[in-house]
N, C-alpha and C positions, 0 to 999 in steps of 0.2 A: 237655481242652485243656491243663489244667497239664501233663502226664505229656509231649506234645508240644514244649510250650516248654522243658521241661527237658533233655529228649533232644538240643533242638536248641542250647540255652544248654550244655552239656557237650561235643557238636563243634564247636562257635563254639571255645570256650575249650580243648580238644587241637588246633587248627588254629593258634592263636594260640600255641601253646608251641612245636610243631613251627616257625613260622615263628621265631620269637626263638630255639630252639635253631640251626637253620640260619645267621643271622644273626650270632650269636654263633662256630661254628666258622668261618666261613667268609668273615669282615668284614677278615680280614688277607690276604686271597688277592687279585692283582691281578687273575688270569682272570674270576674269578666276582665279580668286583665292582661290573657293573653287575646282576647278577641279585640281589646283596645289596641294592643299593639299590632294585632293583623290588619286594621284597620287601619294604623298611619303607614303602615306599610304601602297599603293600599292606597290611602290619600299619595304619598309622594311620586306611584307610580303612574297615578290619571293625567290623563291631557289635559291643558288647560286652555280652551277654543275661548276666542274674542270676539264677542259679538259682532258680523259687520255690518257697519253704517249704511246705509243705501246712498248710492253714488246718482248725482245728479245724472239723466239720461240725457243727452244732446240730439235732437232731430238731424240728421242727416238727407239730404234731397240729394236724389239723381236729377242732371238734366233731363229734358223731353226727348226721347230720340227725335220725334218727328221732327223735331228744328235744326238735325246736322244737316250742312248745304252736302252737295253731291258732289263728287264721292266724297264717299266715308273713308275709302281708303286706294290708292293711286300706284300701280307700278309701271314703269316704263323703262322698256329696254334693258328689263333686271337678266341677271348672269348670277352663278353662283359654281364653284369648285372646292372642293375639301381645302386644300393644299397647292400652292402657288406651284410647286413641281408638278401635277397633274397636267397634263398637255391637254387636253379639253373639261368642258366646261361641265357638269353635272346639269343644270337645268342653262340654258341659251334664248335669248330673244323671247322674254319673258314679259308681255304686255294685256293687263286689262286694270279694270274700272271696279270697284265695289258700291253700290248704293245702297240706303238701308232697304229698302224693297226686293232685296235681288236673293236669289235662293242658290245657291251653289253645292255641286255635287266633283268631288273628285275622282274621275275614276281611270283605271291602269294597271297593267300587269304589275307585278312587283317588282321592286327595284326601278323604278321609273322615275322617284324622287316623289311621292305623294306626299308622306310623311316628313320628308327632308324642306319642301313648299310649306307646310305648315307651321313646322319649326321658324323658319325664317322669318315668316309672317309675323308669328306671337311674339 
C-alpha cells in the first residue's frame, strides 16, 4: 500500500511542477491567459500527497505451541446462568481438560447452550 501511495504522491507532485512551470512561462501571454488561470485554478484544487517514509518493520515471534504444558485450558465444576433471578443454571457441572493435541467437536439440539459454551470460553 505504501509503495502505491508513494508512486501516486510522486505524480501528484511532477503534475504540480509541470503546471507551475506552465504558469510561470506563460502568465505574461495575453492568448493563453485564460488557460493560465484555469490552470491555478486547477493547481489550488489538487491534492497534495506526502511521500511516506518506510517505517522500520519489527519481527514479531509467536511462542512454539508445542511447549504449552497440559492443559492448555482447565474447567472444573463451571455453572453458568443469564441472570441471578433465573432459578436454574443454563449449563451445570461443567467439567473437562483441553490439550493442544485434542480435537473437539460440539454437538446438540438447539438451544442447548453450544454457542453460549463458546462465548464463555473466548
Amino acid at each position: 500500500m505504501t509503495q502505491n501511495h508513494n508512486k501516486e504522491a510522486v505524480k501528484i507532485q511532477k503534475e504540480r511542477e509541470d503546471t507551475k512551470k506552465f504558469i510561470n512561462q506563460f502568465r505574461a501571454n495575453k492568448i493563453l491567459a485564460s488557460m493560465v488561470q484555469c490552470r491555478i485554478k486547477m493547481l489550488d484544487r489538487m491534492e497534495d500527497k506526502e511521500v511516506i517514509k518506510e517505517e522500520h518493520v519489527r519481527p514479531f515471534y509467536f511462542p512454539n505451541p508445542d511447549q504449552l504444558p497440559p492443559p492448555c485450558m482447565l474447567i472444573s465444576e463451571g455453572a453458568f446462568k443469564y441472570h441471578d433471578e433465573d432459578k436454574e443454571n443454563l449449563l451445570e457441572d461443567i467439567n473437562f481438560g483441553i490439550d493442544m493435541d485434542n480435537k473437539i467437536a460440539l454437538v446438540g439440539p438447539n438451544g442447548c447452550g453450544k454457542s453460549t459454551l463458546l462465548k464463555l470460553l473466548t
